[in-house]
C-alpha positions as CSV (number, residue, x, y, z in Angstrom):
1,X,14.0,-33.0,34.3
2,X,13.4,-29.3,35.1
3,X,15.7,-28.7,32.1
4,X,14.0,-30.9,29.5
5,X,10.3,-29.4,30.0
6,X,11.8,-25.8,29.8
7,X,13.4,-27.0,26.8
8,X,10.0,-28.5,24.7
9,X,8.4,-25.2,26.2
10,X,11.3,-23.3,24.4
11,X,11.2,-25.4,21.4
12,X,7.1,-24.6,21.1
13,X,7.1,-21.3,21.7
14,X,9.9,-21.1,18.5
15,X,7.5,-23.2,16.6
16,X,4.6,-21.1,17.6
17,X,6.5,-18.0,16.2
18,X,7.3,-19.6,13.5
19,X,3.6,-20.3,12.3
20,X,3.0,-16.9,12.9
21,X,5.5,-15.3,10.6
22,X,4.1,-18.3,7.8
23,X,0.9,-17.0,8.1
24,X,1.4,-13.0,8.1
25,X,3.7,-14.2,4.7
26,X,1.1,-16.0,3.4
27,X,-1.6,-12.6,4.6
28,X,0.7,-10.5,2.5
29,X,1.4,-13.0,-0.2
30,X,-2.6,-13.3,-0.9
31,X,-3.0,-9.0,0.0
32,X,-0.7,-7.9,-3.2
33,X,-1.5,-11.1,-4.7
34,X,2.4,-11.4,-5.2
35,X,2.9,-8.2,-7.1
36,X,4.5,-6.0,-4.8
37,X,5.6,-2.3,-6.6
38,X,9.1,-1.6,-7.1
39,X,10.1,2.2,-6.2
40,X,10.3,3.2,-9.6
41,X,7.0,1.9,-10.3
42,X,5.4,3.7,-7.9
43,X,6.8,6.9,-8.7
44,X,5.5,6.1,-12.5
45,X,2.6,5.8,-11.3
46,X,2.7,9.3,-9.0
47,X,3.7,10.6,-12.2
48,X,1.0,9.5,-14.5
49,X,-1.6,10.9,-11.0
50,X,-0.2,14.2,-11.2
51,X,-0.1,14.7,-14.8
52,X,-4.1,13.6,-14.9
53,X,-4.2,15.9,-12.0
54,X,-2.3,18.9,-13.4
55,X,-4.6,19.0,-16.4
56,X,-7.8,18.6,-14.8
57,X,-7.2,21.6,-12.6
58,X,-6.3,23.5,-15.7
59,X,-9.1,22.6,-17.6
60,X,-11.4,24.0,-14.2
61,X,-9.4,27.2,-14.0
62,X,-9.5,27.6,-17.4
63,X,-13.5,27.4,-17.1
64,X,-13.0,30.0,-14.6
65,X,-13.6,27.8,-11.1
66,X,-10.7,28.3,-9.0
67,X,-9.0,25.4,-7.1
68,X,-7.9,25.1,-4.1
69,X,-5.2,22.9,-2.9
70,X,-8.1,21.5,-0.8
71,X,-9.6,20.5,-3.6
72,X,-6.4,19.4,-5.5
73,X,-5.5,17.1,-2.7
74,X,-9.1,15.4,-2.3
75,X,-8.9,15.1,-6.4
76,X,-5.3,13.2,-6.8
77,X,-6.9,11.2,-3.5
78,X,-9.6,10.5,-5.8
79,X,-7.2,9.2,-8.7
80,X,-5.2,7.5,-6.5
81,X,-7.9,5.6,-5.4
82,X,-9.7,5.1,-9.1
83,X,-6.3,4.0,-10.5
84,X,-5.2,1.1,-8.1
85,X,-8.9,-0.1,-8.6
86,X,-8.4,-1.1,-12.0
């Protein structure tokens, strides 16, 4: 008998496993709302973040205010951010 409760014990603790991976699925699934970037994607959209980036900081040095990568970091942050908000 020994054997038979180890086994339903085994055979829950698979189920129980098995509703967890469901439910982080379903977490993700409802996170990315099923649209989950492709690499090239992303690196389109790194692209079109740098290129806003790249003439931002010319347009400020061009005005004279000098930028520091600091600065350049925090501001392609900031577009980062603005861009998958849309």
């Amino acid at each position: 008998m020994k054997t038979k409760q180890s086994l339903i014990e085994r055979l829950e603790e698979v189920s129980r496993k098995i509703d967890t991976a469901e439910h982080k699925l379903k977490a993700r699934s409802d996170w990315t709302h099923g649209n989950v970037l492709t690499q090239k994607e992303l690196l389109a959209r790194y692209a079109v973040i740098k290129r806003r980036l790249n003439r931002e900081i010319a347009d400020l040095e061009a005005s004279g205010h000098h930028v520091t990568a600091l600065e350049a970091s925090l501001r392609e942050w900031w577009l980062a951010a603005n861009i998958s908000m849309r």
